[in-house]
C-alpha positions as CSV (number, residue, x, y, z in Angstrom):
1,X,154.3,61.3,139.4
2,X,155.6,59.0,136.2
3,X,153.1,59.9,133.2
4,X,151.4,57.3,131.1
5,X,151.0,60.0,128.4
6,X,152.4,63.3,127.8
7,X,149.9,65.7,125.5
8,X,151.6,69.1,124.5
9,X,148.7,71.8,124.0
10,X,145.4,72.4,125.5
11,X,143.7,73.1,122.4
12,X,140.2,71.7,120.6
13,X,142.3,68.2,120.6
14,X,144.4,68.4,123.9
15,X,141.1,68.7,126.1
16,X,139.6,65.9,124.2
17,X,142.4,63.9,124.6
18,X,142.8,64.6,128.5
19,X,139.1,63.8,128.8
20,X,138.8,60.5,127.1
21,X,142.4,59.2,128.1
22,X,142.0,59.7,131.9
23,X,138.9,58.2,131.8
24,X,140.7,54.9,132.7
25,X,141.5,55.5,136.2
26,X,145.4,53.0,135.0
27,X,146.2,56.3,132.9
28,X,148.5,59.0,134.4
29,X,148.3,61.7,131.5
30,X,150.1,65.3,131.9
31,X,148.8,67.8,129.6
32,X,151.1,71.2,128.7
33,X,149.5,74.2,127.6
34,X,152.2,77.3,127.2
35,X,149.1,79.5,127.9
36,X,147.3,80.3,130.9
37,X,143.9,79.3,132.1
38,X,140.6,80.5,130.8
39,X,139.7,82.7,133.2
40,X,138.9,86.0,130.9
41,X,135.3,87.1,131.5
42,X,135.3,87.5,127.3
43,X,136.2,84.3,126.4
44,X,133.2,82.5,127.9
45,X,130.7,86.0,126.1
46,X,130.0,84.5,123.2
47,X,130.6,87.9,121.4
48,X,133.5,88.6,123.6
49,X,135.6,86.4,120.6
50,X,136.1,90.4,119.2
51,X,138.2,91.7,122.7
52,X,140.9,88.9,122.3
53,X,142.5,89.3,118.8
54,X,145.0,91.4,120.2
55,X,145.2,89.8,123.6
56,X,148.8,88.6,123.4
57,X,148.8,86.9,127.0
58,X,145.8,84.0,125.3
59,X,146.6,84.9,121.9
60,X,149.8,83.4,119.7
61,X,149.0,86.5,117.6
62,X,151.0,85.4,114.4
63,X,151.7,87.2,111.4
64,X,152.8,85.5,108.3
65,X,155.2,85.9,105.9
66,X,155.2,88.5,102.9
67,X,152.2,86.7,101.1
68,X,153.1,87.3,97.0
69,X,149.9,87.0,96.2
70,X,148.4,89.5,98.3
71,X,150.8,92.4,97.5
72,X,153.4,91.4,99.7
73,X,151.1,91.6,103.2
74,X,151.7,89.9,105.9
75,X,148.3,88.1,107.4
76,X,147.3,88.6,111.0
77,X,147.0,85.2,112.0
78,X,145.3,84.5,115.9
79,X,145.7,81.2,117.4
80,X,144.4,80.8,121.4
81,X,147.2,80.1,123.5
82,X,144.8,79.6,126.6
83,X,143.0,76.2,127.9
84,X,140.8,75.4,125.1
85,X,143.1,76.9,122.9
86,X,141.6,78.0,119.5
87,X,138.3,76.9,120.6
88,X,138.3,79.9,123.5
89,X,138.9,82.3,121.4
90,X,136.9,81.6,117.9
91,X,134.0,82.8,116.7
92,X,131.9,79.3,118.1
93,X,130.2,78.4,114.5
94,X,129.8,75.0,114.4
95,X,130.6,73.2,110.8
96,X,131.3,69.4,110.3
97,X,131.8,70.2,106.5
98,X,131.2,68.0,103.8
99,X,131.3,63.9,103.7
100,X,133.3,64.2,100.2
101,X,135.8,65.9,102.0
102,X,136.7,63.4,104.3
103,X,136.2,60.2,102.0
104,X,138.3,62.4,99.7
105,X,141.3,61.9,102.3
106,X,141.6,58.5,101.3
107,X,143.0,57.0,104.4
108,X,141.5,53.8,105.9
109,X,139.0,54.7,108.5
110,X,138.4,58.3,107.9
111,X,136.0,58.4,105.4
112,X,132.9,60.6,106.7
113,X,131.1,57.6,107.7
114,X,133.9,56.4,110.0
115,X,133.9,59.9,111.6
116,X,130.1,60.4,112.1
117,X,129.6,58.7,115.2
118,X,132.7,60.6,116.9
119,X,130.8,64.0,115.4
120,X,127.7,62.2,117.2
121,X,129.6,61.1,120.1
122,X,131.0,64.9,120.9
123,X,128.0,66.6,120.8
124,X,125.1,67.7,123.2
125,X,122.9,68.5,120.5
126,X,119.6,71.1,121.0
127,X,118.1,69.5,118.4
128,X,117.6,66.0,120.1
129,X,119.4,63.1,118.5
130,X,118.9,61.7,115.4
131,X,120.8,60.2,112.2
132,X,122.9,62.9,111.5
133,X,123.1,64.2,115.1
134,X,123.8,63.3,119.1
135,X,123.3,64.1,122.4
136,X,124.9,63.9,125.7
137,X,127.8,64.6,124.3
138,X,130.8,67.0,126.1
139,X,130.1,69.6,123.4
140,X,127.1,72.0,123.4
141,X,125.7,73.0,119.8
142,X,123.0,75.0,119.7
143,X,120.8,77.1,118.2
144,X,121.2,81.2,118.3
145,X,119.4,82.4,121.2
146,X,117.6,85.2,118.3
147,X,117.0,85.9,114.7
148,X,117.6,89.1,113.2
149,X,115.6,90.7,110.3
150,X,118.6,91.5,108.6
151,X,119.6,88.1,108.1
152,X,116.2,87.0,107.9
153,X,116.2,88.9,104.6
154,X,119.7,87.8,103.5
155,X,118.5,84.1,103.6
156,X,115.2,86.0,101.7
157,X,117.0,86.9,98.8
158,X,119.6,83.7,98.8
159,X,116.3,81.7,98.0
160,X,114.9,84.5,95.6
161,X,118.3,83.1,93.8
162,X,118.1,79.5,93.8
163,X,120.3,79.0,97.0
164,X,117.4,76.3,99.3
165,X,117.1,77.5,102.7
166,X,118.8,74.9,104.7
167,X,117.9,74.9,108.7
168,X,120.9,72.7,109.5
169,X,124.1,73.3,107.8
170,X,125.4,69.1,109.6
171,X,122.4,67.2,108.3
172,X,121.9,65.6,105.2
173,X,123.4,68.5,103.1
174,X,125.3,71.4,103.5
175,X,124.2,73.3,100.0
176,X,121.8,76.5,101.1
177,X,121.2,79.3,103.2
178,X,120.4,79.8,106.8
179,X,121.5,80.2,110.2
180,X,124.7,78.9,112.0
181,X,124.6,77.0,115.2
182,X,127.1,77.3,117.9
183,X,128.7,75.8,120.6
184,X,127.2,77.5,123.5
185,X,124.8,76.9,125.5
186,X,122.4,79.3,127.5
187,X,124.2,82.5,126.8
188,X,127.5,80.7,127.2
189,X,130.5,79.5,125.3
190,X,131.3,75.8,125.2
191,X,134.5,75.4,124.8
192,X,136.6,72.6,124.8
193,X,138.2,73.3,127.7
194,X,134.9,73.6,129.6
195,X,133.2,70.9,127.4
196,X,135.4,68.6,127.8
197,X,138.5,69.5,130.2
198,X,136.4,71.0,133.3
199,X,135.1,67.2,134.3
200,X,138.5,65.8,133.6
201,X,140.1,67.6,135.7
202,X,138.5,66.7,138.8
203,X,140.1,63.3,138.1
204,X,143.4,62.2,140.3
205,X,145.1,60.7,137.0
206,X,145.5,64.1,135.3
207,X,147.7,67.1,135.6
208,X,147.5,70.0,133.9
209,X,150.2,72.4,133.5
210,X,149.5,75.9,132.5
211,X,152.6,78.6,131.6
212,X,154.8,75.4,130.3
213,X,155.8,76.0,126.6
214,X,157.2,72.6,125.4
215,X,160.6,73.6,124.1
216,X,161.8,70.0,122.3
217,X,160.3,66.5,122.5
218,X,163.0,63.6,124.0
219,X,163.9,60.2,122.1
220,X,165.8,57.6,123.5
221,X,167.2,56.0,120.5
222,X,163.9,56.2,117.9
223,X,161.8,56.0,120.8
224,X,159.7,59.5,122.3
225,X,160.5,59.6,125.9
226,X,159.2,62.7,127.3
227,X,158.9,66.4,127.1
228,X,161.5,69.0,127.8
229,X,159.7,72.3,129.2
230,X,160.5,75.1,131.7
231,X,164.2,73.7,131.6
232,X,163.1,70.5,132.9
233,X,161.6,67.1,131.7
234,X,158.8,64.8,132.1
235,X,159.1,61.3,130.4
236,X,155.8,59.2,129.3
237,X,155.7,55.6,129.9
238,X,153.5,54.8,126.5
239,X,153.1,58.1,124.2
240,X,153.8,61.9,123.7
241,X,150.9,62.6,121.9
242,X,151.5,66.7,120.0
243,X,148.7,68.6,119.8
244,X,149.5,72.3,119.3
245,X,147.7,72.7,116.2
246,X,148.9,73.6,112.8
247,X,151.8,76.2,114.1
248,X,152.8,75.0,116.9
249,X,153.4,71.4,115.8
250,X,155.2,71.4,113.1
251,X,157.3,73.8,114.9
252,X,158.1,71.4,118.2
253,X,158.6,68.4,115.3
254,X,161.1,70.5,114.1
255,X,162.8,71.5,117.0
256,X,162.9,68.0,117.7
257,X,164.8,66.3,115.1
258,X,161.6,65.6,112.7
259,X,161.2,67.4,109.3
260,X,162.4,68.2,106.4
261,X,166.7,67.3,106.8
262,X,167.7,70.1,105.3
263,X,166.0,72.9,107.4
264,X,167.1,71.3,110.5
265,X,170.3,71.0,109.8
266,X,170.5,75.0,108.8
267,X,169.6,75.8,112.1
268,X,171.7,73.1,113.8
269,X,169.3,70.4,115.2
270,X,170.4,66.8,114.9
271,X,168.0,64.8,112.5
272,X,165.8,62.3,113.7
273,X,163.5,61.6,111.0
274,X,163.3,63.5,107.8
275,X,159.8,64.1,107.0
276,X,157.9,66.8,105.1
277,X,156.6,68.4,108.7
278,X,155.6,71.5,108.1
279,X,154.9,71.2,104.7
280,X,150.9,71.2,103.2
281,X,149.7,74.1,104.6
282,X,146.3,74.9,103.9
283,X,143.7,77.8,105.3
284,X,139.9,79.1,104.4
285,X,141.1,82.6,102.1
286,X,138.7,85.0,103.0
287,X,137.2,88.6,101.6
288,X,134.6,91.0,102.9
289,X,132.5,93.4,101.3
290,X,131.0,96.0,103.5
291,X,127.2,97.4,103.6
292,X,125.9,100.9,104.7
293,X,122.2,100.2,105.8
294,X,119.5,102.0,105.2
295,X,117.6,101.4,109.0
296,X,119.6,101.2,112.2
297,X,119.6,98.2,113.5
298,X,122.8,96.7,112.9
299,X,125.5,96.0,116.1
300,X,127.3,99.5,114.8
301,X,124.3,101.2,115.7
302,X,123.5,99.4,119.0
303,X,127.2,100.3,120.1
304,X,127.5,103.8,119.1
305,X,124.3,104.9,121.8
306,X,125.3,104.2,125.1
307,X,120.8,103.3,125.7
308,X,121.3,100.5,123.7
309,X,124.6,99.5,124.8
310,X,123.1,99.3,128.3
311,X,119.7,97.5,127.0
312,X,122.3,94.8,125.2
313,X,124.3,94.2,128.8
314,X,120.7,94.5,130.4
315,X,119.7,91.7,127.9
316,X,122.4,89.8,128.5
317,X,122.9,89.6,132.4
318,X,119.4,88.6,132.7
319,X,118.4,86.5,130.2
320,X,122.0,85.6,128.0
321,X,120.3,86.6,125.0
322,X,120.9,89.7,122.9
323,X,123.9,90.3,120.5
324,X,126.4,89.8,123.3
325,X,125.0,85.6,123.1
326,X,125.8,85.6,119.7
327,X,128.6,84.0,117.8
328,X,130.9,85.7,115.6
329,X,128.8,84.1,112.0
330,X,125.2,85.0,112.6
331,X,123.4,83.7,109.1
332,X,125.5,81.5,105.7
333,X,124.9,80.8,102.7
334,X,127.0,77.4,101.1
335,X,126.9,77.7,97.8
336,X,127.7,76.6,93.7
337,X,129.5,79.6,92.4
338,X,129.1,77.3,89.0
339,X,125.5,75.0,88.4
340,X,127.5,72.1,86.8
341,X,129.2,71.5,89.9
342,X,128.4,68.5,92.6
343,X,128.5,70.7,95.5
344,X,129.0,73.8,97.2
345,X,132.8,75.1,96.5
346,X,132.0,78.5,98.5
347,X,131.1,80.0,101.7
348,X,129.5,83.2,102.1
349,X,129.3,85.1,105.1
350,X,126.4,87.2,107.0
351,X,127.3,89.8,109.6
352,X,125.1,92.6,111.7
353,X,127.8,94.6,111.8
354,X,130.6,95.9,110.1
355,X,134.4,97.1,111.1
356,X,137.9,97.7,108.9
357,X,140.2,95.7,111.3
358,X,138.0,92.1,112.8
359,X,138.5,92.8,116.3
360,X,138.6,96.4,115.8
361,X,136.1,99.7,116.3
362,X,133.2,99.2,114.8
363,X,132.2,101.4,111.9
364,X,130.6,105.0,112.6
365,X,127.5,104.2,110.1
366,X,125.0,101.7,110.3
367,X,126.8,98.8,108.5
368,X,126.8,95.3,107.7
369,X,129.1,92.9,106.3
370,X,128.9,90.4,103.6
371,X,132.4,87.8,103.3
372,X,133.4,84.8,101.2
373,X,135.6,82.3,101.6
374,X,136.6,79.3,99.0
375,X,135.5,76.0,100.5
376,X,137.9,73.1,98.2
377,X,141.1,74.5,98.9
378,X,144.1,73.9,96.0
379,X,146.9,76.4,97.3
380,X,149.0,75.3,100.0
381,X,151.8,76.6,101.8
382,X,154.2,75.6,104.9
383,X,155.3,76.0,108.4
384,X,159.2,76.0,109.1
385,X,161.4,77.4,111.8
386,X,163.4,80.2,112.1
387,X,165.8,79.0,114.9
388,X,166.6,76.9,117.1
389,X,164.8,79.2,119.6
390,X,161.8,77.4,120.7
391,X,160.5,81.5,121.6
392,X,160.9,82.4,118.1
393,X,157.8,82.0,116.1
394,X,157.5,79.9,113.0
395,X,157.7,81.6,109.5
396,X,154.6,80.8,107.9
397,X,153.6,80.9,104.3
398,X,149.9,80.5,103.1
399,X,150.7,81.3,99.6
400,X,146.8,81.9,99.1
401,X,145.4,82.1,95.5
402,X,148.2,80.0,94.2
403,X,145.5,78.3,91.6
404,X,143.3,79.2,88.6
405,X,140.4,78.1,90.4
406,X,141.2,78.9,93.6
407,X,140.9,82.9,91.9
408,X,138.2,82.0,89.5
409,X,135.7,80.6,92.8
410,X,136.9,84.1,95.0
411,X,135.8,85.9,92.2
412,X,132.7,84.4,91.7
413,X,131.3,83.9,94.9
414,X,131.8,87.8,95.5
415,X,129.9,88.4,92.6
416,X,126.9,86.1,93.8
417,X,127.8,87.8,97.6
418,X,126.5,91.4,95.7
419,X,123.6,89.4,93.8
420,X,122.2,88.6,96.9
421,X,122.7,91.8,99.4
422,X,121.2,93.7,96.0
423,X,118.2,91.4,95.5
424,X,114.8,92.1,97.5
425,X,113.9,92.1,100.2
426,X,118.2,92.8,100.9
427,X,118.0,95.1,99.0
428,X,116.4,97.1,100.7
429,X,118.1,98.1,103.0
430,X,121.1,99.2,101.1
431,X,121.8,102.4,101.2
432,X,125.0,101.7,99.3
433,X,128.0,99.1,99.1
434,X,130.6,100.8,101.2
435,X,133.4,98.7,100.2
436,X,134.7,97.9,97.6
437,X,132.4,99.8,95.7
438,X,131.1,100.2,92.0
439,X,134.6,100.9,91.4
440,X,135.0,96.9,91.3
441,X,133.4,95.6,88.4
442,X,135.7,93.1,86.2
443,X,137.1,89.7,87.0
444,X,140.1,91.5,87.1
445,X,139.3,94.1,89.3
446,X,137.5,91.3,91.9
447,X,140.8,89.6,91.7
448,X,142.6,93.1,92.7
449,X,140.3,93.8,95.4
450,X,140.7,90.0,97.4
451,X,144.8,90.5,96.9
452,X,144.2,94.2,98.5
453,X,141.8,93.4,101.2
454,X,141.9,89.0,102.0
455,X,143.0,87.1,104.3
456,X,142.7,84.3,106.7
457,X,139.4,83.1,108.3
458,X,141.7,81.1,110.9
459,X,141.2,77.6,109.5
460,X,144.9,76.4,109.3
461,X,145.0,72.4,108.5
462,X,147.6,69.9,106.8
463,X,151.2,70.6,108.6
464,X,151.9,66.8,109.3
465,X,149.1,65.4,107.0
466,X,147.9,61.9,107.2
467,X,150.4,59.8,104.6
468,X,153.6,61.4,104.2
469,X,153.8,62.5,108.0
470,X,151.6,60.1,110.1
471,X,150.0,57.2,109.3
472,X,146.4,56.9,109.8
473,X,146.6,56.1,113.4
474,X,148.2,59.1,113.6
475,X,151.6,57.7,114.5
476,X,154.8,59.7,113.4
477,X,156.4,57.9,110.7
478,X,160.1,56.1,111.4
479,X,159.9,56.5,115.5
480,X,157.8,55.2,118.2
481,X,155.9,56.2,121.1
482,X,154.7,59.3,119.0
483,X,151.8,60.9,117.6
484,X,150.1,64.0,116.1
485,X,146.7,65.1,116.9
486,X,144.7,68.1,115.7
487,X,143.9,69.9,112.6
488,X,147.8,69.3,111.4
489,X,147.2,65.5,110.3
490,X,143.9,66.4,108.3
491,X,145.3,65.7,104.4
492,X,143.2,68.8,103.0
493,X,141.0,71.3,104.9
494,X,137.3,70.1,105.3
495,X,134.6,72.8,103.7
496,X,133.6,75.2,106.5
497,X,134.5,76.1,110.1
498,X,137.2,73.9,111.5
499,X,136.5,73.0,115.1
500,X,133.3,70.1,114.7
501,X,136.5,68.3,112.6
502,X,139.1,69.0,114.9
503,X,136.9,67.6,117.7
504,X,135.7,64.6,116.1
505,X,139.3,63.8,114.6
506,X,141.1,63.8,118.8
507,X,137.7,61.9,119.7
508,X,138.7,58.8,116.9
509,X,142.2,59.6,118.0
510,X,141.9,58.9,121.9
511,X,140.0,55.7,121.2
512,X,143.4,54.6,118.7
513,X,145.4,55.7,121.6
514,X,143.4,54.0,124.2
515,X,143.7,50.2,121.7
516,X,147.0,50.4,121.8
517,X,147.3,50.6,117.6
């Protein structure tokens, strides 16, 4: 079969793609995902995201470079290599972030209010559909299956400190404190793969190839022909259309002629385009602070006695509820670290449970864990090769904390994250702060503690950003019949959880693809 379009990556944005583009019977689209299918029993358990950190076979399993900022560490850094990609594999919070984010973009026809009705138009919402919300969408976002009384009195204290309770984190503001919702649906994770890629593949027009790691994009003159793989190619008619996310794109750019002249020409590769690919980086820096609790009824308890471990599977087989139905954020809190300010600049975090190493054995005590992460990103860093050897992974560079504020709003919002687990009715059921302690007291000492124990919360954006890379139909600048799609083309990182963004970005993307512009 000749292909209409080639898309490389079966990621958030892939699926989407495959979906809307073979909904025209005309289009033959072949979509190449270097991972295999979704067939783990733990990717579709909404807990299940903690089993697959270390899965290598679905997991890309990155590490960065020496980060100078953190003490020289190198950051674990997960990325799903598995249908659905990232989106099989993440903690399923659902998070458009924050209209001023996307008008800040500045690109014609991605302000927030261009994007809403492709947020609208992905979702099966819970809720029912309203102004800020849809239905009948591919996507299922729902509400948690339960509440717990720990967060119950996280949310408690937020308000006791000014933060509003806020029941919907994708309505009408962001700003407050409450539970997440997810994209899962009756026990369930939705996925993009089985949101949106399931129903397209029972579609004639579409292929999809698992096990096929796209080693170099082909031109023909300026022109993207097709898509070297497995020692073989496939050429596309209209478009190769990269979506591999903020890694893997940049990276098959590069090895394909486009990026920055000089780097391709250290490792040998004839220059089709200089561009600043790679360049831009930008990620969600994250700290946790750790809780011994006072009653046990956190997840550390539930999994240390094999009675309640067999109540949770009970739970779960026969009625998907229980902790195993829950996503990896539980309750939130968005918040001002500073009262002058617009709008909320951080992200705290509320977990039931609490562990050294995320994916790792959970702590002996009965814990829980409180986390922040800066929402208006400054620091940025880069993606570039190491070879020519498409197996080689790309050295990548966060360089978190680069900024004054981006230290001064990781300081502060730990601060208010200890406020609010010691304010009542929190408060009471501390038994002490387990880490770091009331050794940590100073700015400075804050500061110490997030280049000692930070890193990623797996929201990597800007690697072949809107303006200098694509134009805002998401076209590669100075050659044809090529285009970027997925979290890489967003010009900054949106305030929250990627995925909603990524989503809603591929869905405005397939209808440019599909008018021909």
């Amino acid at each position: 079969m000749s292909w209409d379009y080639i898309i490389v990556g079966a990621g958030s944005a892939g699926c989407v793609l495959a979906n809307r583009l073979t909904e025209d019977p005309r289009n033959k689209v072949l979509l190449l995902e270097a991972g295999p299918r979704d067939t783990s029993r733990w990717i579709h358990v909404p807990l299940g995201y903690g089993k697959l950190f270390a899965r290598t076979d679905i997991n890309w399993a990155y590490e960065s470079e020496p980060e100078p900022a953190l003490n020289g560490r190198r950051v674990f850094t997960p990325r799903g290599k598995v249908l659905g990609g990232s989106s099989s594999i993440n903690g399923l919070v659902y998070i458009r972030g924050q209209p001023e984010d996307f008008d800040g973009w500045a690109m014609p026809g991605w302000r927030f209010d261009d994007l809403l009705p492709y947020f609208k138009k992905s979702e099966n919402q819970s809720r029912g559909a309203d102004a800020w919300h849809g239905v009948g969408g591919p996507l299922e976002v729902g509400d948690l299956p339960d509440r717990h009384e720990l967060c119950d009195a996280f949310i408690e204290s937020a308000a006791a400190l000014g933060v509003p309770r806020n029941d919907d984190f994708n309505g009408e503001r962001q700003e407050g404190a409450g539970y997440y919702q997810a994209t899962s649906c009756k026990g369930r994770r939705c996925s993009a793969a089985t949101g949106y890629l399931r129903p397209a593949e029972r579609r004639a027009n579409l292929k999809v190839q698992v096990g096929a790691l796209a080693t170099r994009i082909v031109f023909e003159g300026r022109r993207a022909a097709g898509v070297q793989f497995d020692g073989k190619t496939e050429k596309a008619r209209r478009e190769v259309i990269v979506s591999g996310g903020s890694f893997n794109s940049p990276q098959l750019l590069q090895l394909s002629g486009i990026g920055p002249a000089a780097l391709l020409r250290e490792h040998g590769i004839p220059v089709v385009q200089d561009l600043p690919v790679g360049e831009g980086l930008q990620d969600h820096f994250y700290t946790r602070t750790f809780w011994r609790c006072s009653k046990r009824i956190t997840l550390n308890d539930d999994l240390a006695s094999p009675w309640r471990k067999l109540r949770i599977g009970l739970q779960y087989v026969l009625g998907r509820r229980g902790p195993l139905a829950v996503s990896a954020g539980y309750a939130a809190a968005f918040v001002r670290t500073r009262p002058e300010l617009k709008r909320p600049d951080a992200q705290i975090y509320f977990i039931n449970f609490s562990t050294a190493r995320r994916g790792g054995v959970l702590h002996k005590h009965s814990g829980f864990t409180c986390s922040v992460s800066q929402l208006q990103v400054e620091s940025r860093g880069s993606v570039r090769i190491r070879s020519a050897d498409p197996a080689v992974p790309p050295a990548i560079r966060y360089n978190y904390l680069a900024t004054e504020n981006d230290r001064r709003v990781m300081v502060d919002g730990l601060r208010l994250a200890r406020r609010i687990v010691n304010t009542p009715p929190m408060h009471g059921y501390v038994i002490d702060e387990y880490l770091p302690g009331p050794r940590v007291r100073t700015d400075e000492e804050w500061l110490a503690f997030c280049r000692e124990a930070g890193d990623t919360v797996f929201h990597p954006t800007s690697t072949c950003s809107m303006g200098p890379v694509v134009d805002e139909r998401l076209r590669v600048r100075g050659v044809s019949g090529l285009r970027v799609i997925d979290a890489s083309v967003m010009p900054a990182v949106p305030s929250g959880n990627i995925n909603a963004a990524v989503i809603a970005a591929a869905e405005k993307g397939a209808d440019l693809v599909k008018a021909g512009v």
